[in-house]
GUMI-617233 format. One record per residue: y, z, x of N, C-alpha, C in turn; residue in one letter; residue number from 1. Coordinates in nm, 3 decimals. Each point is the difference from the previous one (the first is absolute). Last residue first. Example, Ala and Ser with C-alpha at 12.3 -4.5 7.8 and 13.67 -1.06 7.14 Angstrom:
{{-0.225, 0.708, 1.285}, {0.119, 0.006, 0.082}, {0.109, 0.073, -0.077}, 'S', 2}
{{-0.572, -0.007, 0.029}, {0.119, 0.000, -0.089}, {0.120, 0.000, 0.090}, 'A', 1}
//
This chain:
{{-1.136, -0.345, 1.354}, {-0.130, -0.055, -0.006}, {0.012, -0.081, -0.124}, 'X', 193}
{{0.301, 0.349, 0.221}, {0.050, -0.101, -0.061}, {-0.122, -0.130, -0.043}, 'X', 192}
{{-0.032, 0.381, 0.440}, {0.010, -0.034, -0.106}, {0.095, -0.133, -0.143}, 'X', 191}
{{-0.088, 0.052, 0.495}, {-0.175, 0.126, -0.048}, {0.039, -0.021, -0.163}, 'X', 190}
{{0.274, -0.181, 0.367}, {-0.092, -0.132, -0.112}, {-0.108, 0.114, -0.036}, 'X', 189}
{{0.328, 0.247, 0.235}, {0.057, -0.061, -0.124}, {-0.081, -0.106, -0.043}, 'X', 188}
{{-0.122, 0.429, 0.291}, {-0.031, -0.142, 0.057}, {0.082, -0.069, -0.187}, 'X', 187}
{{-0.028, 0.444, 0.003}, {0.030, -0.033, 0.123}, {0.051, -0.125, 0.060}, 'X', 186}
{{0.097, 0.159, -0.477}, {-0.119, -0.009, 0.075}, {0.002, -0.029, 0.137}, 'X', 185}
{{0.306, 0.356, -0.319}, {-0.042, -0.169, 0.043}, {-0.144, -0.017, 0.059}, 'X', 184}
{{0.039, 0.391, -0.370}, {0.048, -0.054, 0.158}, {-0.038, -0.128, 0.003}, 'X', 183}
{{0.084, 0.171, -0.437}, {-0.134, -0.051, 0.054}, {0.101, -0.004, 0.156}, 'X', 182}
{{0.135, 0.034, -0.565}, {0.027, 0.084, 0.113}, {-0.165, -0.053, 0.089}, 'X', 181}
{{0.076, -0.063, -0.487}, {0.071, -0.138, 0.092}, {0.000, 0.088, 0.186}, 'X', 180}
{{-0.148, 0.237, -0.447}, {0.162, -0.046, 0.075}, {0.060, -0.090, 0.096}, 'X', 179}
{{-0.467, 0.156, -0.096}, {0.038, -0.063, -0.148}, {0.150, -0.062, 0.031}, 'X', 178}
{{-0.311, -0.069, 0.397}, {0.008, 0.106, -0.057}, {0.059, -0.002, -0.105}, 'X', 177}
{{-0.137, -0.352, 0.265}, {0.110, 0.075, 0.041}, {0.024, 0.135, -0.044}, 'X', 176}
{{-0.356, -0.280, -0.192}, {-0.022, -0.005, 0.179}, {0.115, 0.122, 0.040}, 'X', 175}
{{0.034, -0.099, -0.458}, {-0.110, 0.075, 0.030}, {-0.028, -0.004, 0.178}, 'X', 174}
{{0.310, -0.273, -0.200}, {0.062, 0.116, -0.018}, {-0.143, 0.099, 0.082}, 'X', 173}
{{-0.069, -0.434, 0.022}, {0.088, 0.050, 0.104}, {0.000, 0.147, -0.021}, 'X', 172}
{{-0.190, -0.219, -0.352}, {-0.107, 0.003, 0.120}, {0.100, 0.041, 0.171}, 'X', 171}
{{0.213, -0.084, -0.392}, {-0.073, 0.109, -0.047}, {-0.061, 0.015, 0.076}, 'X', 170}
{{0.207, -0.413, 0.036}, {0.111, 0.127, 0.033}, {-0.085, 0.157, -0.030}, 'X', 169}
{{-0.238, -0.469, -0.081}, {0.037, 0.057, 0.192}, {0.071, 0.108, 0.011}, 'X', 168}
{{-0.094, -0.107, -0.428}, {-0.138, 0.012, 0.034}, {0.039, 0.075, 0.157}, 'X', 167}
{{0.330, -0.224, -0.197}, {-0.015, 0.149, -0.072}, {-0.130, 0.030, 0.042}, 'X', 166}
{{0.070, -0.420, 0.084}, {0.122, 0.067, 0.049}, {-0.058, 0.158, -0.050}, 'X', 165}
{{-0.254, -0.341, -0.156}, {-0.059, 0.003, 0.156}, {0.156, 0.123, 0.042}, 'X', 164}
{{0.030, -0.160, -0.397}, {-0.084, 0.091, -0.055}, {-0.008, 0.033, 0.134}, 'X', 163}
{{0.257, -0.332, -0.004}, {0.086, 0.126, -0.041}, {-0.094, 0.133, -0.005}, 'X', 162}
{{-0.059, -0.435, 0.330}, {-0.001, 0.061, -0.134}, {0.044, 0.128, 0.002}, 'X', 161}
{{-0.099, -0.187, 0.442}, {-0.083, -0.040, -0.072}, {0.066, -0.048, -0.192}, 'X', 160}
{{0.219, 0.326, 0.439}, {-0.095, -0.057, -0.133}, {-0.039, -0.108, -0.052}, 'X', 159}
{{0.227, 0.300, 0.488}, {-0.021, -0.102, -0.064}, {-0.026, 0.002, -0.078}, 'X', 158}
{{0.258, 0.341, 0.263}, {-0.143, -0.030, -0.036}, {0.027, -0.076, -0.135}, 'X', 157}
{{0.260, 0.152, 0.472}, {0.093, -0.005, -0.150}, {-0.170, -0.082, -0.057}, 'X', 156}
{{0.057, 0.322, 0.400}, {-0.036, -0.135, -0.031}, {0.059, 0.000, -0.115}, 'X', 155}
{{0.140, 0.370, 0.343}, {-0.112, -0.038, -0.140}, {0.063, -0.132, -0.037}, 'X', 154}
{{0.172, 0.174, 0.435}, {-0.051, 0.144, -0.078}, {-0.112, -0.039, -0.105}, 'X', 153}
{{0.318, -0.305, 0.340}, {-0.153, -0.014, -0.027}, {-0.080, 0.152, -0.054}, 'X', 152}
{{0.448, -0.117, 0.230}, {-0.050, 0.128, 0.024}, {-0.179, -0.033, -0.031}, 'X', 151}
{{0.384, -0.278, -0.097}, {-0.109, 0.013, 0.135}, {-0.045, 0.078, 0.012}, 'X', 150}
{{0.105, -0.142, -0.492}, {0.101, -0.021, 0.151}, {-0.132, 0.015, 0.078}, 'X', 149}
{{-0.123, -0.081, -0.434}, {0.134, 0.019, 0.003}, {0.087, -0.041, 0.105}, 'X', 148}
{{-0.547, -0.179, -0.072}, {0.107, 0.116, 0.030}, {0.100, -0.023, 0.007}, 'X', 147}
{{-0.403, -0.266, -0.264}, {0.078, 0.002, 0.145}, {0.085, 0.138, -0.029}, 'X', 146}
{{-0.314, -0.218, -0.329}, {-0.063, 0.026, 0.112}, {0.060, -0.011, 0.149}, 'X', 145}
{{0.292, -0.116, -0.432}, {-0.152, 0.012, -0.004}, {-0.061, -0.011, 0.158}, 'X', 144}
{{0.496, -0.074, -0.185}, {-0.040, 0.124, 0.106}, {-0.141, 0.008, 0.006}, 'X', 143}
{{0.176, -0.403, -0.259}, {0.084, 0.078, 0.154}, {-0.056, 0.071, 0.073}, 'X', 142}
{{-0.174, -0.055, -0.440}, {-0.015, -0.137, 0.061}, {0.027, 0.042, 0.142}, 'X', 141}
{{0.223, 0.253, -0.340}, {-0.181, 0.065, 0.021}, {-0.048, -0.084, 0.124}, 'X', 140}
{{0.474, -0.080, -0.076}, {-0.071, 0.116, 0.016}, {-0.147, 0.029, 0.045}, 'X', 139}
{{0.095, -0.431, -0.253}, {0.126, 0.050, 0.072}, {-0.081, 0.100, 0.078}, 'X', 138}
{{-0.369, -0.207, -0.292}, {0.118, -0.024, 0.038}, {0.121, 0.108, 0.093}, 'X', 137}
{{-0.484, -0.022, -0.219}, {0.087, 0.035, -0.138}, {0.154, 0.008, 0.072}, 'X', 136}
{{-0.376, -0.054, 0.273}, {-0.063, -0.128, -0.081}, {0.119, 0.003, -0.130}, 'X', 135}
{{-0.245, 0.473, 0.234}, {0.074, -0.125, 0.031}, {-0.024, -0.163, -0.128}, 'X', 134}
{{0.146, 0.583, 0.047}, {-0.070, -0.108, -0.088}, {0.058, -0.175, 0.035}, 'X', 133}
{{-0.023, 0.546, 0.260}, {0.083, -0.115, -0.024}, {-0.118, -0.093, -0.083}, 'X', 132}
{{0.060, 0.521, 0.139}, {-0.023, -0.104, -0.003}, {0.036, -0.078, -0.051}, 'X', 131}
{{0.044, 0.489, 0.258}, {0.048, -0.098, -0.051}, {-0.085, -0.161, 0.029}, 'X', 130}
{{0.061, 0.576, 0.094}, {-0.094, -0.133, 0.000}, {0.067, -0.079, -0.079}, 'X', 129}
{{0.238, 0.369, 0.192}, {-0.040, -0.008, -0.089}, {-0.079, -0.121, -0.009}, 'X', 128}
{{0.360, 0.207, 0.281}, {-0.148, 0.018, 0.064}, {-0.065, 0.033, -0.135}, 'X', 127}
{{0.498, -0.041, 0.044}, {-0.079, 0.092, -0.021}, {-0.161, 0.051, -0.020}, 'X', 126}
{{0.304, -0.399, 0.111}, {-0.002, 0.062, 0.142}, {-0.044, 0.162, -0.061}, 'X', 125}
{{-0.154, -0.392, -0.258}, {-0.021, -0.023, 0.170}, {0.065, 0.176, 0.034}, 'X', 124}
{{0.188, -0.070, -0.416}, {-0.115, 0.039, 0.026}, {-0.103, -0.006, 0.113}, 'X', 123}
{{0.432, -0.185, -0.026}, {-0.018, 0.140, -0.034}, {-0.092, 0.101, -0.007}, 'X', 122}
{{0.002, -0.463, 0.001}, {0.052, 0.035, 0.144}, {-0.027, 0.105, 0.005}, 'X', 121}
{{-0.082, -0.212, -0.407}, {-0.130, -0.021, 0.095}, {0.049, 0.063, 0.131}, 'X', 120}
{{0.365, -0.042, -0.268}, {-0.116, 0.084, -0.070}, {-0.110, 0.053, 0.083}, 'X', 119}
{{0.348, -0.384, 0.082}, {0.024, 0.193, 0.010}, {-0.078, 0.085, -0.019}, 'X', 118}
{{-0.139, -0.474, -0.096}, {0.018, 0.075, 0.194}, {0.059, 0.113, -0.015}, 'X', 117}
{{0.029, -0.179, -0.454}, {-0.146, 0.043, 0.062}, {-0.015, 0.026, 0.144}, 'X', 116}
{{0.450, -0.153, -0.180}, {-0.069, 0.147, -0.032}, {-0.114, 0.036, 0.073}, 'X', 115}
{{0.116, -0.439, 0.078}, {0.085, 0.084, 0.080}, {-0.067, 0.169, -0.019}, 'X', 114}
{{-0.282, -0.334, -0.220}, {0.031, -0.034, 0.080}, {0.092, 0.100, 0.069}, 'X', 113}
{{-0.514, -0.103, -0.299}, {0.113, 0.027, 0.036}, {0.111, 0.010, 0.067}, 'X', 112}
{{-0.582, -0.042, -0.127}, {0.129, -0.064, -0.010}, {0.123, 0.059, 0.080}, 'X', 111}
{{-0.356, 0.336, -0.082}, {0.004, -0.126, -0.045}, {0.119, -0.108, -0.027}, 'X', 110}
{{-0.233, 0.558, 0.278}, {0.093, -0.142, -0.075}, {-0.074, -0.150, -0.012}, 'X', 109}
{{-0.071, 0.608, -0.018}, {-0.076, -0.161, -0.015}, {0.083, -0.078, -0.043}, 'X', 108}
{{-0.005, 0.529, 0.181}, {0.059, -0.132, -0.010}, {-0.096, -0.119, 0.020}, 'X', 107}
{{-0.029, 0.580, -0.030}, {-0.062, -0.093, 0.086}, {0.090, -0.098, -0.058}, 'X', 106}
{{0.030, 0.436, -0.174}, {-0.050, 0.020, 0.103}, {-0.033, -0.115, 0.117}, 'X', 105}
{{0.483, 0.088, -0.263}, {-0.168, -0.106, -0.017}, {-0.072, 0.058, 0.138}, 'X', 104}
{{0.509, 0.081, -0.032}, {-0.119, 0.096, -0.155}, {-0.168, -0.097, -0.045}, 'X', 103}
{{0.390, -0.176, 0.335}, {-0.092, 0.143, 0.084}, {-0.081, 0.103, -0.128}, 'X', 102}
{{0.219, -0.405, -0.072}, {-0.106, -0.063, 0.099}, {-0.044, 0.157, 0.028}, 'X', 101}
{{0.344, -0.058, -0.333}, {-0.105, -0.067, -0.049}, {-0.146, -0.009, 0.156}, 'X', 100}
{{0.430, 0.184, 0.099}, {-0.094, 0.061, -0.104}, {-0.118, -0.051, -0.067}, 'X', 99}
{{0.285, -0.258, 0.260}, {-0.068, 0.112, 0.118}, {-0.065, 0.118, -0.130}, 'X', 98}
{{0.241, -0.344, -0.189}, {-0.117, -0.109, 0.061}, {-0.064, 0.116, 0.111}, 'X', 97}
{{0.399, 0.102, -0.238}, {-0.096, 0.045, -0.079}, {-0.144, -0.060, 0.087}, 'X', 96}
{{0.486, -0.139, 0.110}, {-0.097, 0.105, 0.076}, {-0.084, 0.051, -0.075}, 'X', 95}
{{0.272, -0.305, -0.219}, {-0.151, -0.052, 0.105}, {-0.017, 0.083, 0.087}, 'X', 94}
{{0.255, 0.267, -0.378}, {0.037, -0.170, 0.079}, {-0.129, -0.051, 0.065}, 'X', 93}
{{0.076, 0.468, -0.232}, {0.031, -0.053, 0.164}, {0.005, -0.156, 0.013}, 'X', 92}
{{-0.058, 0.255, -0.431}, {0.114, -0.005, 0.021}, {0.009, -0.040, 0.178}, 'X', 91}
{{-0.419, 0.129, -0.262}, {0.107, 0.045, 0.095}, {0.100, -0.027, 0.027}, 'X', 90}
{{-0.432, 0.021, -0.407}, {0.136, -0.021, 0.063}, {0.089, 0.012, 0.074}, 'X', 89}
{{-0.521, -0.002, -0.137}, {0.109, 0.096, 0.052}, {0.118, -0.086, 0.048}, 'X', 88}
{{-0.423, -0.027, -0.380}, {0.065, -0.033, 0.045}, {0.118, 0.061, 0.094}, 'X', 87}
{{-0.569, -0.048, -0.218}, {0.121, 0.078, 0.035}, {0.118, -0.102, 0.070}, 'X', 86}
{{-0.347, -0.218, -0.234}, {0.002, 0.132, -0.060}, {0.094, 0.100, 0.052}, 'X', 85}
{{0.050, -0.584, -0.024}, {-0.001, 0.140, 0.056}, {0.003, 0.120, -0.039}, 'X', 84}
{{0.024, -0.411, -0.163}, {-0.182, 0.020, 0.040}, {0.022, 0.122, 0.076}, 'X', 83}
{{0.393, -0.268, -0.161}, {-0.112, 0.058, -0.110}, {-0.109, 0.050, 0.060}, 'X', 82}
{{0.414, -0.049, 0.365}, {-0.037, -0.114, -0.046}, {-0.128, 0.129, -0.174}, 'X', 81}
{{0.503, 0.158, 0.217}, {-0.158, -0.084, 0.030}, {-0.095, -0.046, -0.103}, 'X', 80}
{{0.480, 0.114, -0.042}, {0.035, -0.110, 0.069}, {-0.195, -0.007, 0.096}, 'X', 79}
{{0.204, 0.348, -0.276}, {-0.082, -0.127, -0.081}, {0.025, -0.058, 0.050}, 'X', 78}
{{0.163, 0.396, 0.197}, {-0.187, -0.035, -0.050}, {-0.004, -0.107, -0.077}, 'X', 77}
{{0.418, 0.086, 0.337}, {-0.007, -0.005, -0.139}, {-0.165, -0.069, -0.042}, 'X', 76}
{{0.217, 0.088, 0.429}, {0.041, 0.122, -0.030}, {-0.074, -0.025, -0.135}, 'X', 75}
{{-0.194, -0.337, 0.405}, {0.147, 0.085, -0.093}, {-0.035, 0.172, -0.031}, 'X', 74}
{{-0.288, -0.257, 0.213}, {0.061, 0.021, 0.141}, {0.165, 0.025, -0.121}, 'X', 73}
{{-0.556, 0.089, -0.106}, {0.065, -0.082, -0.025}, {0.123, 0.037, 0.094}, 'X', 72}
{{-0.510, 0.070, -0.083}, {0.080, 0.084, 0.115}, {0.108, -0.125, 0.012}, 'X', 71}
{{-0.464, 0.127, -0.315}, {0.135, -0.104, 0.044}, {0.123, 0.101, 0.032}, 'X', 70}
{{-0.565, 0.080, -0.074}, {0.108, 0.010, -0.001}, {0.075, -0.070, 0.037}, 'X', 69}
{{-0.471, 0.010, -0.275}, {0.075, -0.091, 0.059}, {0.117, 0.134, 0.038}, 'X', 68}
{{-0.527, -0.017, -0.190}, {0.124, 0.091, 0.053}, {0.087, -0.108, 0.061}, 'X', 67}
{{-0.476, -0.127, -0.273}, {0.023, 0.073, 0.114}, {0.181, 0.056, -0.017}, 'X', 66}
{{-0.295, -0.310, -0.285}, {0.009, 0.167, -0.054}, {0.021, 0.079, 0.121}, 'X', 65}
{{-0.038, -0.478, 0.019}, {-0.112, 0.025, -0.027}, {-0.011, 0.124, -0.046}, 'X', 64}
{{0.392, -0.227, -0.031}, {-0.059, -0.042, -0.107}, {-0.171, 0.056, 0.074}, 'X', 63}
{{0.369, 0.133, 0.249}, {0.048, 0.058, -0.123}, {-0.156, -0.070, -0.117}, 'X', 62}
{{0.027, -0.197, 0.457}, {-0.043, 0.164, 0.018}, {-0.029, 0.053, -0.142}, 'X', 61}
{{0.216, -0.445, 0.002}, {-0.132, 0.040, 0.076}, {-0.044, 0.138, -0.034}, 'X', 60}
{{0.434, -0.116, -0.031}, {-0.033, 0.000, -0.127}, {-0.186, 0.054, 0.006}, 'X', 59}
{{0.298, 0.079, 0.391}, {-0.028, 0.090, -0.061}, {-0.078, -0.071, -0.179}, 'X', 58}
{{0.027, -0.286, 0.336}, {-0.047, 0.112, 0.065}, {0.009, 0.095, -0.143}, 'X', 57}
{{0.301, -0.375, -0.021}, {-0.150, -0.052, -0.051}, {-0.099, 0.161, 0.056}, 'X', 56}
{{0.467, 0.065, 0.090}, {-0.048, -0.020, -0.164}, {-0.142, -0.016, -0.035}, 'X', 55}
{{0.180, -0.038, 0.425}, {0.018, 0.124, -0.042}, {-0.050, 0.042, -0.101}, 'X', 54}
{{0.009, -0.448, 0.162}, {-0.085, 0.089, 0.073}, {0.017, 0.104, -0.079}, 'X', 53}
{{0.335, -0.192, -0.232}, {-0.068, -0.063, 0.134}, {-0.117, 0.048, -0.025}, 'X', 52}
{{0.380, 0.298, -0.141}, {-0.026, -0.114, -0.033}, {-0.123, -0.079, 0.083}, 'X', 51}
{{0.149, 0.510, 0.055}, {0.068, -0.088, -0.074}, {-0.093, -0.101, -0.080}, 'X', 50}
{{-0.072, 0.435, 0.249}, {0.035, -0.055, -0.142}, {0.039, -0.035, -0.059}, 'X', 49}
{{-0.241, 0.106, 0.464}, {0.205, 0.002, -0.022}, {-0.002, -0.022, -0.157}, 'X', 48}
{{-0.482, 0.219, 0.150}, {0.114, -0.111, 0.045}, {0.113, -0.018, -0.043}, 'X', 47}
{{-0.515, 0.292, -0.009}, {0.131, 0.005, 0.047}, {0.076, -0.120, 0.029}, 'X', 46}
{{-0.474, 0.120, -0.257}, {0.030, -0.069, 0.068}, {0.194, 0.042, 0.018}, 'X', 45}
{{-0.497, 0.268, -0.038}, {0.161, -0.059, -0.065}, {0.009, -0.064, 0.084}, 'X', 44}
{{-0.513, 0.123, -0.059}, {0.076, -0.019, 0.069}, {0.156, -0.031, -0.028}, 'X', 43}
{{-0.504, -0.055, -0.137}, {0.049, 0.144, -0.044}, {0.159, 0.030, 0.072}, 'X', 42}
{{-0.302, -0.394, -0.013}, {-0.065, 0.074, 0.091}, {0.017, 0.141, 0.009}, 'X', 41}
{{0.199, -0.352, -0.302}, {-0.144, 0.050, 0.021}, {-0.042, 0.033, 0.020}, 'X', 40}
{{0.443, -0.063, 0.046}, {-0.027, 0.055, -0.085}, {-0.137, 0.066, -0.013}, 'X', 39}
{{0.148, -0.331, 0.343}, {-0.035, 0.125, 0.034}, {0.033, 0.074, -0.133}, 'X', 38}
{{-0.070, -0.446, -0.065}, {-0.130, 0.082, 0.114}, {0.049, 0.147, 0.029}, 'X', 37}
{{0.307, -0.246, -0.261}, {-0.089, 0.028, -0.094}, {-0.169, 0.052, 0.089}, 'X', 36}
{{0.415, -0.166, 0.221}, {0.037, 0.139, -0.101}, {-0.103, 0.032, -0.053}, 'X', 35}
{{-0.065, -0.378, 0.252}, {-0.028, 0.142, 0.095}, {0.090, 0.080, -0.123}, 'X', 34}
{{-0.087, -0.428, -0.218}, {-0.062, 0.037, 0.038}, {-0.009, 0.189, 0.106}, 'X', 33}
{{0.423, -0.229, -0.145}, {-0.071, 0.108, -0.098}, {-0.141, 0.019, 0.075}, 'X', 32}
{{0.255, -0.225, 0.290}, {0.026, 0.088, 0.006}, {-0.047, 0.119, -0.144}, 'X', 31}
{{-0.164, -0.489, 0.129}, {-0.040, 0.121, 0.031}, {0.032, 0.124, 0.039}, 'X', 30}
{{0.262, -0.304, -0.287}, {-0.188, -0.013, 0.010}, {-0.091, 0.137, 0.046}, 'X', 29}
{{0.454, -0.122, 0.058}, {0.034, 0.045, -0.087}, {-0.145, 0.036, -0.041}, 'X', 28}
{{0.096, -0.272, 0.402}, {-0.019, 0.101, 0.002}, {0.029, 0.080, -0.085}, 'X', 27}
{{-0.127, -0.410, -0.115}, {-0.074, 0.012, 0.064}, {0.019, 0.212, 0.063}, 'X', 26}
{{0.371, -0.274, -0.196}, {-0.150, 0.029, -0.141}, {-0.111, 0.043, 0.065}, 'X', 25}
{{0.481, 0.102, 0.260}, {-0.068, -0.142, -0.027}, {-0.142, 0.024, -0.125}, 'X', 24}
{{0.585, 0.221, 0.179}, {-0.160, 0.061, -0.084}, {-0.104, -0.162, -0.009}, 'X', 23}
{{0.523, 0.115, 0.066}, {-0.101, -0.129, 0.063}, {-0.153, 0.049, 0.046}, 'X', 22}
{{0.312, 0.218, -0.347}, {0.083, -0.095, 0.061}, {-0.129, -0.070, 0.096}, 'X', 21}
{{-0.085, 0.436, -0.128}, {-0.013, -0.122, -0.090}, {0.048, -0.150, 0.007}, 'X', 20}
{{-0.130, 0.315, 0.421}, {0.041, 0.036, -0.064}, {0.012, -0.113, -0.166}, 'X', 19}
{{-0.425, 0.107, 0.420}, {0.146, -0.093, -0.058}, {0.049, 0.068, -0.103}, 'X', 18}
{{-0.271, 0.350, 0.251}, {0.015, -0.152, 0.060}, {0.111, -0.027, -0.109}, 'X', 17}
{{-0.311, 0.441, 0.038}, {0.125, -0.046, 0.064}, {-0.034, -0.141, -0.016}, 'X', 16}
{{-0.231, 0.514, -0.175}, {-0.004, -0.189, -0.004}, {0.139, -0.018, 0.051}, 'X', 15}
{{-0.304, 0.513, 0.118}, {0.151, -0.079, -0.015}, {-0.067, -0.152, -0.008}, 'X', 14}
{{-0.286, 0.427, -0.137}, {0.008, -0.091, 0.098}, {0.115, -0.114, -0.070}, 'X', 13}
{{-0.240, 0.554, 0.010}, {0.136, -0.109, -0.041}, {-0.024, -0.126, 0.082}, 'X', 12}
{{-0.407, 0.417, -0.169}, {0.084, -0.098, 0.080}, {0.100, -0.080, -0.072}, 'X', 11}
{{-0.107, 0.393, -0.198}, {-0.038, -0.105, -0.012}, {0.050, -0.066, 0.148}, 'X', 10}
{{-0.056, 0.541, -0.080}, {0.056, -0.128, -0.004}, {-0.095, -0.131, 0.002}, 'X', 9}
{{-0.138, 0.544, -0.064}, {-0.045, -0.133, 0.058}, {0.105, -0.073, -0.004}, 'X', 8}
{{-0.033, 0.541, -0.002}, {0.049, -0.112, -0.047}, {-0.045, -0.105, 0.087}, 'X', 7}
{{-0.247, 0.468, 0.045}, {0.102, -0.086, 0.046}, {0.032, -0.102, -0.067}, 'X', 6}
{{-0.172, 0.437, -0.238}, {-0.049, -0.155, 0.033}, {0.109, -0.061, 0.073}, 'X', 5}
{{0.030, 0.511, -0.078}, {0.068, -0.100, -0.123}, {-0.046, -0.112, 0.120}, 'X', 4}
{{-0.069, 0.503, -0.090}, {-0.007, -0.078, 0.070}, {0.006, -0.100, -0.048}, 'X', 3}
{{0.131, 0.563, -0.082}, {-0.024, -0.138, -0.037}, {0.017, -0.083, 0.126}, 'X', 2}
{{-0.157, 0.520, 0.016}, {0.098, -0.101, 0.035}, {-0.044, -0.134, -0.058}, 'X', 1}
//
């Protein structure tokens, strides 16, 4: 009987924040910076593929020789952005923002505003670590080191930096297990550290 090596995946880790339109240099900054950390680390980066955030992430990633996908909300592939190695076109509209959040093993936002709360929501309520790049405005700024609702399930985890972001989301992934999967914790300040 043939035996065939369990397949490895790359971790996915979803970029979210400003779109091009009110995209700031700061979070365009360190949104290539975390494309280009988690290239490094061996890691795709998953995001809407557009403009913004979106763009600078995947150029990041793309120029250290890592994996970009763009998880665009038309019907028509050239509406993402050059840096994207794969592109899926859904034709859903800004409900793409629940695809874009649940095909990432983990989420690192930067910046961002209406979208990015869908995103970051989506992912909250599919119990995926999520971090935030502070200092790069809207979004990230907002939710850093506080909870969604009441329930108080998971901290929304702070950075430092883009490099400090990907550092925290890998160091989650690995706490939580690769899938983001981890019983709560009992006591909710047990985690989000």
């Amino acid at each position: 009987m043939l035996t065939l090596p369990a397949m490895v995946r790359r971790v996915q880790i979803s970029v979210v924040g400003f779109n091009e339109d009110s995209c700031t240099e700061v979070a365009r900054d360190a949104a290539y910076r975390v494309g280009r950390e988690i290239a490094r680390q061996g890691g795709a980066v998953i995001c809407g593929g557009l403009g913004g955030v979106m763009e600078a992430a995947s150029k990041g990633a793309s120029e250290a020789g890592g994996l970009t996908v763009g998880i665009i909300p038309s019907a028509d592939f050239a509406q993402a952005n050059k840096y994207c190695d794969l592109v899926v076109a859904t034709g859903l509209g800004w409900s793409r923002n629940f695809v874009v959040a649940y095909s990432g093993d983990a989420m690192i936002v930067v910046g961002g505003g209406a979208g990015t709360l869908t995103e970051a929501a989506a992912a909250y309520q599919a119990d995926k670590p999520i971090v935030s790049v502070k200092g790069t405005g809207g979004v990230a700024d907002e939710w850093a080191g506080r909870y969604f609702d009441e329930r108080r399930t998971w901290r929304i985890i702070g950075a430092s930096s883009a490099e400090d972001a990907v550092k925290k989301v890998l160091c989650e992934l690995s706490r939580r297990g690769r899938d983001g999967s981890r019983k709560r914790p009992v006591n909710p300040e047990e985690e989000g550290r």
